[in-house]
MIZA-151207 format. One record per residue (C-alpha): residue number from 0; x, y, z negated; chain. Coordinates in steps of 0.1 Angstrom, whole numbers. Each point is the difference from the previous one (the first is absolute). Example, Ala and Ser with C-alpha at 12.3 -4.5 7.8 and 13.67 -1.06 7.14 Angstrom:
2
<0; <123; -45; -78>; 'A'> <1; <14; 34; 7>; 'A'> 
This chain:
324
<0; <-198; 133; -13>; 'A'> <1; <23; -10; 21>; 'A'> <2; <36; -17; -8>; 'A'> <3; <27; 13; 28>; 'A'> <4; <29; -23; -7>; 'A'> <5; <8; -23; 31>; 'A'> <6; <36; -3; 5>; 'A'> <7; <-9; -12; 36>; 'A'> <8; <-18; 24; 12>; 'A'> <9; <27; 25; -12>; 'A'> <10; <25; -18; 16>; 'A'> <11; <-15; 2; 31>; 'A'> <12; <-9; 34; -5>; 'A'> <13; <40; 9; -2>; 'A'> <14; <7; -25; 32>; 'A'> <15; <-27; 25; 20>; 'A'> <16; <16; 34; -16>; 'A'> <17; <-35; 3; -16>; 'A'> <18; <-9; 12; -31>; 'A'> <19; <-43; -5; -20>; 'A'> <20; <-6; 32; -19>; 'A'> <21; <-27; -2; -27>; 'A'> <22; <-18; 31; 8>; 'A'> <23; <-16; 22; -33>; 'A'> <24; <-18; 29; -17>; 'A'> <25; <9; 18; -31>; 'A'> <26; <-33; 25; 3>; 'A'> <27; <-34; -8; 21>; 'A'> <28; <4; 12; 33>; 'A'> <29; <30; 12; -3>; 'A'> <30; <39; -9; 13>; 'A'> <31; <9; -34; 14>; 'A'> <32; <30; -11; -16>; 'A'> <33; <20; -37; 9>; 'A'> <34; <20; -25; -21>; 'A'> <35; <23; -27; 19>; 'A'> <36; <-27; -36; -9>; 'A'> <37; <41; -12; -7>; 'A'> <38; <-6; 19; -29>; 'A'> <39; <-35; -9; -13>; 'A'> <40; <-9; -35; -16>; 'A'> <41; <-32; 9; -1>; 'A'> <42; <-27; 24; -2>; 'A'> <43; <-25; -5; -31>; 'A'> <44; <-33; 15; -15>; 'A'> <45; <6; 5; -31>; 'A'> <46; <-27; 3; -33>; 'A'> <47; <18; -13; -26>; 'A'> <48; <20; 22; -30>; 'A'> <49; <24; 23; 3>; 'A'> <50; <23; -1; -28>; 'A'> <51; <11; 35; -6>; 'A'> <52; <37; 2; -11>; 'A'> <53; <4; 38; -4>; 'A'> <54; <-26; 30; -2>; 'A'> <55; <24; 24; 15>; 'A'> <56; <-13; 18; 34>; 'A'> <57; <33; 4; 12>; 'A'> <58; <3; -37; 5>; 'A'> <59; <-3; -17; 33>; 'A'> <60; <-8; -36; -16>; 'A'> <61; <-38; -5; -7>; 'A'> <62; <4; -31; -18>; 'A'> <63; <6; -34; -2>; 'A'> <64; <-24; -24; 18>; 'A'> <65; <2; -33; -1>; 'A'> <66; <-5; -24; 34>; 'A'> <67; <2; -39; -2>; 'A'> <68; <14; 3; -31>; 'A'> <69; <24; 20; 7>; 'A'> <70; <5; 34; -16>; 'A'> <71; <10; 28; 20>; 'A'> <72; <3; 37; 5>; 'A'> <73; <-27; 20; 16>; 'A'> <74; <6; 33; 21>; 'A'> <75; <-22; 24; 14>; 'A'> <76; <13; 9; 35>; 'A'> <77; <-17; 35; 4>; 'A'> <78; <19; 12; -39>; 'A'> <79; <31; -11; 21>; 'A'> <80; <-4; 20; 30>; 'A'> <81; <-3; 32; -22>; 'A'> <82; <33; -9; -24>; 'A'> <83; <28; 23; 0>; 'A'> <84; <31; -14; -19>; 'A'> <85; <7; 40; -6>; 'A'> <86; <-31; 0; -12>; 'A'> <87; <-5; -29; -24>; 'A'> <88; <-18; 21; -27>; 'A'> <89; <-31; 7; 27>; 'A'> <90; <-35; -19; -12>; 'A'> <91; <-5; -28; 26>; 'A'> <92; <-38; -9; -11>; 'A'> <93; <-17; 24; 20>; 'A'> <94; <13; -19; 33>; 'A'> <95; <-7; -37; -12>; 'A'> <96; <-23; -15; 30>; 'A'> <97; <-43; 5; -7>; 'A'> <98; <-20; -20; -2>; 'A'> <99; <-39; -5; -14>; 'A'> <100; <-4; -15; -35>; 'A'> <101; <0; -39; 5>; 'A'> <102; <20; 0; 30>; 'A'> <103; <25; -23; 13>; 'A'> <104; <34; 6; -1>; 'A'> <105; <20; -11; 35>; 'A'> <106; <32; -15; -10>; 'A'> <107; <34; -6; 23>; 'A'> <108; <18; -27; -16>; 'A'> <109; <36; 8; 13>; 'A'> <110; <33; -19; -6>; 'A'> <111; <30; 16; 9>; 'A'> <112; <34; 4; -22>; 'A'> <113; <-5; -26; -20>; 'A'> <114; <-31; 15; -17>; 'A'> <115; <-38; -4; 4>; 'A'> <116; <-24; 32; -5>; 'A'> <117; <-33; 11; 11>; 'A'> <118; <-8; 28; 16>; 'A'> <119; <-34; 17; 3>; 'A'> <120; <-13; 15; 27>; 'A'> <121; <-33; 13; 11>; 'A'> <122; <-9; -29; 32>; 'A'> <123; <19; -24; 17>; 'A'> <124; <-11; 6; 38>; 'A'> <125; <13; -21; 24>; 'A'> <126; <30; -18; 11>; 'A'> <127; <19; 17; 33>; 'A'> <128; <28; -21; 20>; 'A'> <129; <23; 21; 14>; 'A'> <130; <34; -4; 19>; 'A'> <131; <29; 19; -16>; 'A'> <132; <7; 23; 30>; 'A'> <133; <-36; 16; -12>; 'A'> <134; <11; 9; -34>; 'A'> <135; <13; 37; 2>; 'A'> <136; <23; 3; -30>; 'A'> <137; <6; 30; -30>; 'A'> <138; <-26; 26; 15>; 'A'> <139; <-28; -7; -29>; 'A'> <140; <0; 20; -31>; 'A'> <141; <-22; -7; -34>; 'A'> <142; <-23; 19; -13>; 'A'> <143; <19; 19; -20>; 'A'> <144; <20; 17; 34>; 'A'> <145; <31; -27; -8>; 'A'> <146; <11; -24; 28>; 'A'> <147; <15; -24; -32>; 'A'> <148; <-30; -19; 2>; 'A'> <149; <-7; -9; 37>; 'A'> <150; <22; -21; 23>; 'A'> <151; <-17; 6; 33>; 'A'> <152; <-33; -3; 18>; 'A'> <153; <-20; -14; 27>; 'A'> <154; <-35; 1; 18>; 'A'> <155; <-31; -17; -14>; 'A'> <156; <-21; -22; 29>; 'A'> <157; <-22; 37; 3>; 'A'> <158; <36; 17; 4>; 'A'> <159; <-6; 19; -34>; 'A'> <160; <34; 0; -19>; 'A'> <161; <11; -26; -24>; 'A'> <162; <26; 8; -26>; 'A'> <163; <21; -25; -13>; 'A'> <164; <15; -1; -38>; 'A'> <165; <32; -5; -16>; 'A'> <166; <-10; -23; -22>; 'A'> <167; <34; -8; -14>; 'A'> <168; <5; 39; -8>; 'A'> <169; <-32; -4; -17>; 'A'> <170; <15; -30; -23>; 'A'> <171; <31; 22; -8>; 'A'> <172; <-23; 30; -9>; 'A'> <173; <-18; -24; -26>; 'A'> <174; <23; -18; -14>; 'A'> <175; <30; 24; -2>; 'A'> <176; <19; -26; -19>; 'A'> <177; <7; -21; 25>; 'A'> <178; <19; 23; 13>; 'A'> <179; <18; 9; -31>; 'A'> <180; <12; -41; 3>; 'A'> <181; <14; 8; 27>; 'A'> <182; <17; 26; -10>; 'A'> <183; <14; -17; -26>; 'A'> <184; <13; -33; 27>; 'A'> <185; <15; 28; 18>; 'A'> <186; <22; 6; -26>; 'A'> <187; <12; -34; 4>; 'A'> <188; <5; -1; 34>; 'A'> <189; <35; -6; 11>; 'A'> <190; <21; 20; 25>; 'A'> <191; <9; -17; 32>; 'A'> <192; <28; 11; 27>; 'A'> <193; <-15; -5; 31>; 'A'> <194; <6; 14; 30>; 'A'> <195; <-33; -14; 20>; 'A'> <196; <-33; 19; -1>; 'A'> <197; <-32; -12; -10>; 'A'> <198; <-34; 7; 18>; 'A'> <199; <-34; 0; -13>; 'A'> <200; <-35; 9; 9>; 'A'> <201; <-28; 3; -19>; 'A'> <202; <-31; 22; 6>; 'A'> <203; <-7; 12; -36>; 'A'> <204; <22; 31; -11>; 'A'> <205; <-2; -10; -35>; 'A'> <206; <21; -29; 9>; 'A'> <207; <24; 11; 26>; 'A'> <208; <10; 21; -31>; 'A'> <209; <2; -25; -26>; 'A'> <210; <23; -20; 26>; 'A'> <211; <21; 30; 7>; 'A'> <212; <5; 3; -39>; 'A'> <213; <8; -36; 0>; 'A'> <214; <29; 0; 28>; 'A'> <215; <13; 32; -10>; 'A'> <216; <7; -11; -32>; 'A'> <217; <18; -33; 11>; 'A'> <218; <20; 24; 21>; 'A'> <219; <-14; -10; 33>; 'A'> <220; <-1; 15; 32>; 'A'> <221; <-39; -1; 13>; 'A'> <222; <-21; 11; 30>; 'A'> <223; <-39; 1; -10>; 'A'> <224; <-27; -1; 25>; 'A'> <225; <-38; 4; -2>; 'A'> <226; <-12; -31; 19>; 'A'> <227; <18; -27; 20>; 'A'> <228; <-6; 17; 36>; 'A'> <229; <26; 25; -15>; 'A'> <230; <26; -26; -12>; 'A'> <231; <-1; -17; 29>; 'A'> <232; <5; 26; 23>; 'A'> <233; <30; 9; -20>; 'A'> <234; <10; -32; 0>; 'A'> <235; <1; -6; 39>; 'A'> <236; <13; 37; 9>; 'A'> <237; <29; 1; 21>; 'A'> <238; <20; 19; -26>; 'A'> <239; <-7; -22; -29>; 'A'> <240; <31; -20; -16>; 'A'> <241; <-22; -34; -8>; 'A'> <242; <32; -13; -16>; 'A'> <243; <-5; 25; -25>; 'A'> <244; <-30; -11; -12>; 'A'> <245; <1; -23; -28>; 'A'> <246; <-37; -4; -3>; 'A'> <247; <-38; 12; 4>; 'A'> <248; <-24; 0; -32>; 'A'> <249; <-29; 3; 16>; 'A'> <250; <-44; 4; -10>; 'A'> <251; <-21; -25; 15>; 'A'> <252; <-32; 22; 8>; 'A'> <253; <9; 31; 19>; 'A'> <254; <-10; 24; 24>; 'A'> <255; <11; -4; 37>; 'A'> <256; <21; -29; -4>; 'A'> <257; <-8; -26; -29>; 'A'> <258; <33; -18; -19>; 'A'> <259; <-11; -32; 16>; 'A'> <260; <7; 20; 36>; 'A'> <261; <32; 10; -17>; 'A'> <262; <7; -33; -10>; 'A'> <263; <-5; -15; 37>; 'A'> <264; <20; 21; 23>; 'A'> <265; <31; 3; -26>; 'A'> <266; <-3; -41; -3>; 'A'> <267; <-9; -6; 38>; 'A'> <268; <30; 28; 14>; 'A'> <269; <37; -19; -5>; 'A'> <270; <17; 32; -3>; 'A'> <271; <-20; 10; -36>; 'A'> <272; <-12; -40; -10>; 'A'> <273; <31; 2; -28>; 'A'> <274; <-17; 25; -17>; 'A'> <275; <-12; -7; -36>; 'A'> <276; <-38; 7; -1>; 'A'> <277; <-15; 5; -33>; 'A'> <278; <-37; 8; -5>; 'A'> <279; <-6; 26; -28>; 'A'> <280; <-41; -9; -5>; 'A'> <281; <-23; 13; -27>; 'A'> <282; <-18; -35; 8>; 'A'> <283; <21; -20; -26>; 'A'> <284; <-15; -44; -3>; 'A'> <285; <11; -27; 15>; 'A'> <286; <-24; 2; 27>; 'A'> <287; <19; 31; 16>; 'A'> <288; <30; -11; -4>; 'A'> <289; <-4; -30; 21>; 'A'> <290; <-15; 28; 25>; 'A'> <291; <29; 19; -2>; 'A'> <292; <21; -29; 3>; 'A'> <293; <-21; -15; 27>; 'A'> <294; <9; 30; 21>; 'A'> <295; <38; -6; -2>; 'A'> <296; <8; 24; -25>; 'A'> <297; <33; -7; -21>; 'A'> <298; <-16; 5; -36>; 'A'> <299; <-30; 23; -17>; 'A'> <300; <0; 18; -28>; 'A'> <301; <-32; 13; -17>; 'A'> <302; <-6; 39; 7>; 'A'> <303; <33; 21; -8>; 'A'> <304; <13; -15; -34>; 'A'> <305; <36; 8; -4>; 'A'> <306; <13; -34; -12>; 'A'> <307; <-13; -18; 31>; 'A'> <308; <17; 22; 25>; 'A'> <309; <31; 3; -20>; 'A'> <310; <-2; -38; 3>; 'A'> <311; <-7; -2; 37>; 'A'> <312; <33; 25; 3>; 'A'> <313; <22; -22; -17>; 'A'> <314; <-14; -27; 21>; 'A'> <315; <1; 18; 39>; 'A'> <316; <28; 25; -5>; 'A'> <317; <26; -11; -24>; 'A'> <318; <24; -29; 16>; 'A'> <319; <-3; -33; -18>; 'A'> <320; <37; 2; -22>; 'A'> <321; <-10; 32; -11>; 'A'> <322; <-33; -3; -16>; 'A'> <323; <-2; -1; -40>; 'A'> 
């Protein structure tokens, strides 16, 4: 099926405040949901095996499939939507996706974080282009009544509603250790004395909070937003201090105002173009950084991990004769 890498087209995409959601099904019929294509390598049917790691209902990792020769975890979207981390001991087999004997599975390849997994859903539909002043943001909830697992929504071509997925909370619900290593970095991050605040925006709540974690423990002042229309309107109020602000970590892909838009006015205005930008992306490679870099950002750190910002600290907030 179709491969949706094309660093081009995405760059564009940011220059035009646009986003390409990859619209999907987890039942027939049933709920349109939407994944950022920034997040998607590819979409796959998939009929080979399934190599079944564990037999226990309760967890949300089908298998391990293997893809170009390259081995990698397998998750059932639908089991997902009805997790509850108070709930871990609840059977999750009874809300793996259907389908007939001898049927396809559909595959989304997705690389973010530094890891590769699959993730099955019912259909891929189709793919909708919109601008980012159409995405409404943290009004969707799951299926299970929990707003953890939806970002925000929009409207399908037909108006129907299209609900669009936290697909790094997802990764963090899966693979609980990685947060545990970042626990355990946190422990080593140092204290810094500085008077300046930081700024970031990101649209998913699961990392707001990890960043929050992060700066608070390195003794930080911080102002978090939800997307870059917010940070920027902080930014240029009257009653702002902008010599207080000793940089912005900021998302790429959000809602209302994309980190590329960010990017641009803080670069373009000569009252904020000293400002240290980092972007904080889940889209780790070398092909995204030279994105990120492309768009005059100061440096890029792959989604969140607490070495790389401690790093970026030293580098943007500590004066030159005092850094270790």
């Amino acid at each position: 099926m179709a491969n949706l890498s094309n660093v081009d087209q995405i760059t564009n995409l940011h220059r035009n405040n646009e986003l390409q959601l990859l619209c999907f099904r987890l039942e027939k019929g049933k709920d349109l949901y939407g994944v950022n294509v920034f997040k998607i390598k590819e979409v796959v049917k998939y009929r080979g095996s399934l190599t079944v790691v564990t037999h226990d209902g309760t967890s949300l990792v089908e298998g391990l499939i293997t893809m170009r020769e390259l081995t990698i975890p397998l998750i059932d979207l639908r089991k997902w939507f009805y997790y509850d981390p108070q709930f871990k001991a609840r059977d999750l087999r009874q809300y793996a996706i259907k389908r007939e004997k001898g049927e396809e599975d559909i595959v989304m390849i997705c690389e973010f974080s530094r890891w590769t997994v699959g993730v099955r859903i019912y259909e891929a539909d189709r793919i909708l282009n919109k601008k980012w002043t159409e995405i409404e943001q943290n009004v969707g909830f799951g299926a299970t009544g929990q707003n953890s697992k939806l970002v925000s929504r929009t409207r399908y071509f037909d108006g129907s509603l299209v609900q669009i997925v936290d697909i790094e909370k997802m990764l963090v619900d899966v693979f609980p250790w990685i947060e545990t290593e970042k626990e355990e970095e946190m422990k080593r991050l140092q204290r810094f004395h500085s008077d300046k605040d930081i700024l970031i925006a990101d649209d998913s709540p699961s990392v707001l909070k990890t960043m929050r974690n992060i700066l608070s423990k390195a003794g930080l002042h911080y102002r978090d937003f939800p997307n870059g229309q917010k940070l920027l309107n902080y930014i240029f109020n009257a009653n702002t201090n902008i010599d207080r602000i000793g940089m912005v970590i900021t998302d790429l892909e959000m809602p209302e105002a994309s980190g590329f838009e960010v990017i641009k006015q803080l670069k373009n205005d000569p009252s904020t173009s000293h400002i240290p930008i980092v972007v904080n992306s889940s889209m780790s490679g070398s092909s995204n950084e030279e994105l990120a870099r492309s768009l005059n950002a100061d440096d890029f750190i792959s989604k969140s991990q607490p070495m790389q910002v401690e790093e970026c600290i030293r580098r943007f907030l500590v004066p030159k004769e005092q850094r270790g």
